[in-house]
C-alpha positions in Angstrom: 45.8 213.8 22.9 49.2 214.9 22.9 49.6 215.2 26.4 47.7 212.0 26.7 50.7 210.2 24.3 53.4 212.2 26.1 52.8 210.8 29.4 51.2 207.3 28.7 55.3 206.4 28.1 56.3 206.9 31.7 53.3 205.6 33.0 53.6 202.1 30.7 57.2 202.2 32.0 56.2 201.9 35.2 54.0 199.7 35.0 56.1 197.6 32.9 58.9 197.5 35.2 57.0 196.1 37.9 55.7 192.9 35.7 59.7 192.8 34.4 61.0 192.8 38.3 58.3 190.6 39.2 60.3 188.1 36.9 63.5 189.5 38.2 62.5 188.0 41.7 61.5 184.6 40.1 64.8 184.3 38.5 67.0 185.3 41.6 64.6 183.0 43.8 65.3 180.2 41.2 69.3 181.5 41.2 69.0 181.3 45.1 67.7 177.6 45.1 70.4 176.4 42.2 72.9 177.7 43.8 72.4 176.4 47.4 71.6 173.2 46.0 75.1 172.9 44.3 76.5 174.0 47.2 75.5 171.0 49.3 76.2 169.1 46.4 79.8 170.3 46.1 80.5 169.9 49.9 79.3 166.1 49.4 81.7 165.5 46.2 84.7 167.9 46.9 86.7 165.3 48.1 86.3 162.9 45.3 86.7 165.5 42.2 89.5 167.6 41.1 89.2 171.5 40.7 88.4 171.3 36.8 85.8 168.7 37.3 83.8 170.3 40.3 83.8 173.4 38.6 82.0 171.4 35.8 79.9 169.3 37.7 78.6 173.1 39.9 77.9 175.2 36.7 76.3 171.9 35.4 74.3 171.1 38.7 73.2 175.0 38.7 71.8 175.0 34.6 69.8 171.8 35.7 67.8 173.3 38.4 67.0 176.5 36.5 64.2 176.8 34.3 64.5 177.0 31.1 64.1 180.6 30.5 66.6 181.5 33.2 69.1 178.6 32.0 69.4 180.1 28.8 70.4 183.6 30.3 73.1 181.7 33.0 76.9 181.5 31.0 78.5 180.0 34.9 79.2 180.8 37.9 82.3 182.0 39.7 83.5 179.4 42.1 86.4 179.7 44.1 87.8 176.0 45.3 89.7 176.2 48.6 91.3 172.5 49.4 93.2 174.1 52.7 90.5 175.1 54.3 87.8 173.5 52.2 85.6 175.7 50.9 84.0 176.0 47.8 82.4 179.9 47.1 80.2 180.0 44.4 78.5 183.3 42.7 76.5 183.2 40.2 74.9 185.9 38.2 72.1 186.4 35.5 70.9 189.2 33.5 67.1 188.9 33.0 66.2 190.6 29.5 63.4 193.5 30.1 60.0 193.7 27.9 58.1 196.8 28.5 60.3 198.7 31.0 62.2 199.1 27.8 60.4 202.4 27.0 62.1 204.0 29.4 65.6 202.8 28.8 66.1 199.9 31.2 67.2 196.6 28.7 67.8 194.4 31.8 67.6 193.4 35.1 70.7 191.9 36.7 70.2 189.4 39.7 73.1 187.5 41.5 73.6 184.5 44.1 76.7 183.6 46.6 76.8 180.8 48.9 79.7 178.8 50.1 79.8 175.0 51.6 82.4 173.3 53.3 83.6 169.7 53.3 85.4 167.1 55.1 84.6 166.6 59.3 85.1 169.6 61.0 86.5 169.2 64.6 85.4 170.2 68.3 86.8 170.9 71.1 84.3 171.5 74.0 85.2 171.8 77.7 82.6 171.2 80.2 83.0 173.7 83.4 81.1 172.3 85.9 79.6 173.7 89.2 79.7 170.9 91.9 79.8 173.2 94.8 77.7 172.2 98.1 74.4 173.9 96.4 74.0 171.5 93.8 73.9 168.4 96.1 70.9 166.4 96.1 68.6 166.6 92.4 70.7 168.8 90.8 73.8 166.9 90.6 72.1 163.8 90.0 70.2 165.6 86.7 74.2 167.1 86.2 75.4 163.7 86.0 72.7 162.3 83.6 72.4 165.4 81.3 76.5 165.4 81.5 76.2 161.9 80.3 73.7 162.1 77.6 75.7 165.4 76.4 78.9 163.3 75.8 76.9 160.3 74.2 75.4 163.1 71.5 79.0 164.4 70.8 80.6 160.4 70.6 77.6 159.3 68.5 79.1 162.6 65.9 82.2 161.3 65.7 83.4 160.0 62.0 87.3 160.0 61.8 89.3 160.1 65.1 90.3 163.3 67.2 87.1 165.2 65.3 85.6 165.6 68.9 87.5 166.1 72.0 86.0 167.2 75.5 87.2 168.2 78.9 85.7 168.4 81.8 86.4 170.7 84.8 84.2 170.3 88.0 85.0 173.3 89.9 84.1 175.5 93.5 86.7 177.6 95.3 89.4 175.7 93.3 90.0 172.9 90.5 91.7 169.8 91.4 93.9 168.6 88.7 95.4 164.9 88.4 99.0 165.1 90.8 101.2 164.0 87.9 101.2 167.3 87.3 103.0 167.9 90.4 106.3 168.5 88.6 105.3 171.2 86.1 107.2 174.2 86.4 104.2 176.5 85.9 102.6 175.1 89.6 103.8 177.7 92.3 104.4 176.2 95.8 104.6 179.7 98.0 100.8 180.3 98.8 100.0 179.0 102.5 97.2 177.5 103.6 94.5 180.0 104.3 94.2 181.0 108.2 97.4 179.2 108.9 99.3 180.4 111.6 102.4 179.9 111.2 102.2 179.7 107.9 101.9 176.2 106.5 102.7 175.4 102.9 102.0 172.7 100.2 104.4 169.9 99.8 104.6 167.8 96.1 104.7 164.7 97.8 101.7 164.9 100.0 99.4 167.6 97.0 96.1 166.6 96.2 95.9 168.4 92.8 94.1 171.7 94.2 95.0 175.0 92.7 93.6 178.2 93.7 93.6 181.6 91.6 96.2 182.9 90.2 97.5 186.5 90.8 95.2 189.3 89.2 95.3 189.9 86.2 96.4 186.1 85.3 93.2 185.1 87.3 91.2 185.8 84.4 93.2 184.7 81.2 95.1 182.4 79.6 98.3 184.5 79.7 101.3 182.5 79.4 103.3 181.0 82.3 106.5 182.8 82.0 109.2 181.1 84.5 111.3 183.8 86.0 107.8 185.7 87.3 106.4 183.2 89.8 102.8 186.0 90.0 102.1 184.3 86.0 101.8 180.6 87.9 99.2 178.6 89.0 99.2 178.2 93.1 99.2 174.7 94.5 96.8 174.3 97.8 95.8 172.5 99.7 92.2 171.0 99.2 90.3 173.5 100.9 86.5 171.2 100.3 86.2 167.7 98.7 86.3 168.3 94.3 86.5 165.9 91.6 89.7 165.6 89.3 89.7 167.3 86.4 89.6 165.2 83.2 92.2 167.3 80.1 91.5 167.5 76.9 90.3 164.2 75.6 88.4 161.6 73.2 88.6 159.4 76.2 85.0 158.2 76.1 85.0 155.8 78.7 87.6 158.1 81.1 85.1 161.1 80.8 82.0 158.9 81.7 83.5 157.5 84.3 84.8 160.8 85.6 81.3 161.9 85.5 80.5 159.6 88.3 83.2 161.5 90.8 81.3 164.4 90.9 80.4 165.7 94.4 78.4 169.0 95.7 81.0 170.9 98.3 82.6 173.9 98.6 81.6 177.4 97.8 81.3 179.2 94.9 84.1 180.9 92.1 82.9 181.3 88.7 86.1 182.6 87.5 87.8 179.4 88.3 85.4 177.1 86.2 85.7 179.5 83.1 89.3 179.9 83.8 90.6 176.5 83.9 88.2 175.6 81.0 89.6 178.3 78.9 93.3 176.8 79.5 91.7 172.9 78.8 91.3 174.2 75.6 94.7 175.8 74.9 97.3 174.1 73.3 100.3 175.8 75.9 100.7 175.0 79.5 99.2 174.2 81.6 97.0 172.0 79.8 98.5 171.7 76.4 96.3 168.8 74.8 93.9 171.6 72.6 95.2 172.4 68.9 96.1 176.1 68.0 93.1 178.1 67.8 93.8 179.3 64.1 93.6 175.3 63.2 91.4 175.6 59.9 87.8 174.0 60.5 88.0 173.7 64.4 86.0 175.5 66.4 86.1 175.9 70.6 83.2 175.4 72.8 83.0 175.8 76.6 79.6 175.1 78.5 80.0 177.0 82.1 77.2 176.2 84.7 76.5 176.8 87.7 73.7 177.7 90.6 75.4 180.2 92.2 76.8 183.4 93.6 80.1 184.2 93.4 80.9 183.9 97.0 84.6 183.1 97.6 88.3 182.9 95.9 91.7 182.9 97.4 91.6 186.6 98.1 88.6 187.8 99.1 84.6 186.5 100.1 83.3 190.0 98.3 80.9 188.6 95.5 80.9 191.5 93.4 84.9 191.9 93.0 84.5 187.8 92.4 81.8 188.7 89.7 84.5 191.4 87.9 86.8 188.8 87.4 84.5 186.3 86.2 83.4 189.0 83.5 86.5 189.9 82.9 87.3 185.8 82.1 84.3 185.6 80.1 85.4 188.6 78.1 88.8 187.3 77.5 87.5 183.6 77.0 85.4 184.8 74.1 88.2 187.5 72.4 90.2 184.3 72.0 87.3 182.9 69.9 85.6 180.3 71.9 82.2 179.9 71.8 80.8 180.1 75.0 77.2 178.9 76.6 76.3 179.7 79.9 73.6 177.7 82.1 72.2 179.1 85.3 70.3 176.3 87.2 67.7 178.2 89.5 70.0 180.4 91.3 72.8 182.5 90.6 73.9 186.1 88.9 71.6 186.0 85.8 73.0 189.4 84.0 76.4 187.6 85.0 75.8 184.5 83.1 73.7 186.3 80.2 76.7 188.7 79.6 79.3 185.7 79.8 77.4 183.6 76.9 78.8 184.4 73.4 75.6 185.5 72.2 72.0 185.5 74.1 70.5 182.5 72.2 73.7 180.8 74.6 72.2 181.5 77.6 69.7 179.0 79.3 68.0 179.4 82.3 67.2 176.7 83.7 64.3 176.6 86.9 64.3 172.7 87.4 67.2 170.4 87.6 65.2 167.8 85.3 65.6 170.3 82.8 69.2 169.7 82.5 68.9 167.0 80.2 67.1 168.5 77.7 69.3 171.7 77.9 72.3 169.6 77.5 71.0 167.8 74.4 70.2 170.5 73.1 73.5 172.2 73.0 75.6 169.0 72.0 72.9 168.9 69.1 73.9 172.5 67.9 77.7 171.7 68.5 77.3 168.4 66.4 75.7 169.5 63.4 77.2 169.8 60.3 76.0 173.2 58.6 75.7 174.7 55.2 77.4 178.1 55.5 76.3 181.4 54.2 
């Protein structure tokens, strides 16, 4: 009987504590709702209340969706107002009294909760590098077009203060063409001949198209800056080596990007590198496309979509596909370091482990087997973009 009374405490302990953390979990489950619930609630009202009476309204907000029980063991919660960035961080913690884990020493059970919410419009900016190289003529430009179209109709429908959305768009093969008032800039170079030209034949400003090729490794592949005493950091003016829409910059030009839409052609061969290159600087806010914001601009966040159906097949110094596909990687890489988001979209054909790698994560990558699937693809992503989330 001793024995028996001796271990019947550990063994009512036990069984105790597993009734009092059964309650533990109901408490942080309510905690958990409460506190994501004022959350949302402080995002929608931040703007309208000062620091002292948000803090009130939270802790407030928080007791009313508890329970009784757990309301009476909540004092409030920690909240941390940011009005720079705006955030609001709220922890909140309760200490659930114990009943018959109390035998062996254990008086209370301590759950907590965190969550933070942001206010206000955050802001995009989203370039759309586009493959309209001679592959994609026929149904797969046409589906381009419309799923290009329905994609920028998504993002203007988000819109609720101006300059929240921007979006350029770079249709790209071999090279880029870019609109010819840029023709002036002192980061185009004017020293690279035509290719196969004998003698030597170079571009003139008065008679440019807008084409630029690669620049010189390792500037192919970033965003470096243009630095004017080393001509190797500038961009080469050509001469339009296959027919290429013009470029649209960084913009909230609705109307200008539609319509731009409707240039597109299929010509030319394939350069990856290019597409994610030039849609990289579109979002930059240095030469030479300057219209982006810095990228440490609180609440903006980059996107880039790069597609294409391709192999990497040509650039201005070689027709070797694999050295084309380094320096793609290496753009992607270097892209992504810099903080934009990246999705990649591979329509039939093309370097899959190229385009899987290039995405900023692998939910990023689509892969797509019919051009009518474009649409849906495209929606899909401008949907994600758009939203407005609840952060954890």
């Amino acid at each position: 009987m001793m024995l028996f009374g001796i271990s019947i405490v550990p063994i009512l302990g036990l069984t105790g504590a597993a009734v009092d953390y059964s309650r533990a979990s109901k408490a942080r489950a309510e905690l958990n709702a409460a506190i994501d619930s004022a959350a949302l609630m402080a995002a929608r009202d931040a703007s309208k209340l000062t620091d002292a009476e948000l803090t009130a309204r939270i802790n407030n907000w928080i007791k009313g969706n508890l329970s009784p029980e757990t309301a009476a063991k909540f004092g409030s919660a920690s909240i941390t107002i940011d009005r720079v960035s705006r955030t609001v961080n709220i922890t909140g913690h309760i200490d659930v009294d114990t009943s018959v884990a109390r035998v062996i020493g254990q008086n209370s059970i301590a759950v907590s909760s965190a969550n933070q919410s942001s206010w206000g419009t955050k802001k995009i900016e989203l370039a759309l590098a586009l493959d309209n190289t001679g592959s994609m003529a026929g149904s797969k430009l046409t589906a381009l077009k419309t799923a290009t179209r329905d994609l920028l109709k998504i993002m203007q429908d988000a819109v609720t203060e101006p300059d929240q959305v921007k979006v350029s768009m770079i249709p790209f093969h071999t090279q880029v063409r870019m609109p010819t008032s840029y023709k002036n800039a002192n980061w185009l170079r004017w020293d690279v001949a035509k290719k196969n030209s004998k003698p030597a034949v170079y571009p003139q400003k008065g008679s440019w198209e807008g084409c630029i090729s690669d620049r010189d490794s390792p500037y192919d592949a970033s965003d470096a800056l243009v630095v004017d005493t080393n001509v190797t950091t500038k961009y080469p003016a050509a001469f339009c080596q296959y027919t290429l829409a013009t470029s649209v910059p960084l913009t909230n030009d609705w109307a200008a990007l539609n319509s731009a839409v409707d240039t597109m052609i299929a010509s030319g061969n394939t350069n990856v590198t290019m597409g994610v290159a030039w849609g990289w600087a579109s979002l930059s806010d240095t030469v030479p496309l300057a219209e982006g914001k810095a990228a440490n601009t609180p609440r903006l966040t980059k996107y880039m979509i790069v597609l294409t159906d391709g192999d990497n097949t040509e650039n201005r110094f070689t027709g070797d596909g694999n050295i084309i596909d380094g320096r793609t990687a290496q753009a992607c890489a270097n892209a992504k370091a810099a903080g934009i988001q990246i999705y990649t979209i591979r329509v039939i054909n093309g370097d899959a482990n190229l385009l899987r790698n290039c995405a900023s994560s692998p939910g990023m990558y689509y892969d797509v087997q019919n051009a009518s699937q474009l649409s849906p693809v495209f929606k899909k992503i401008a949907s994600e973009i758009a939203s407005v989330r609840l952060t954890m």
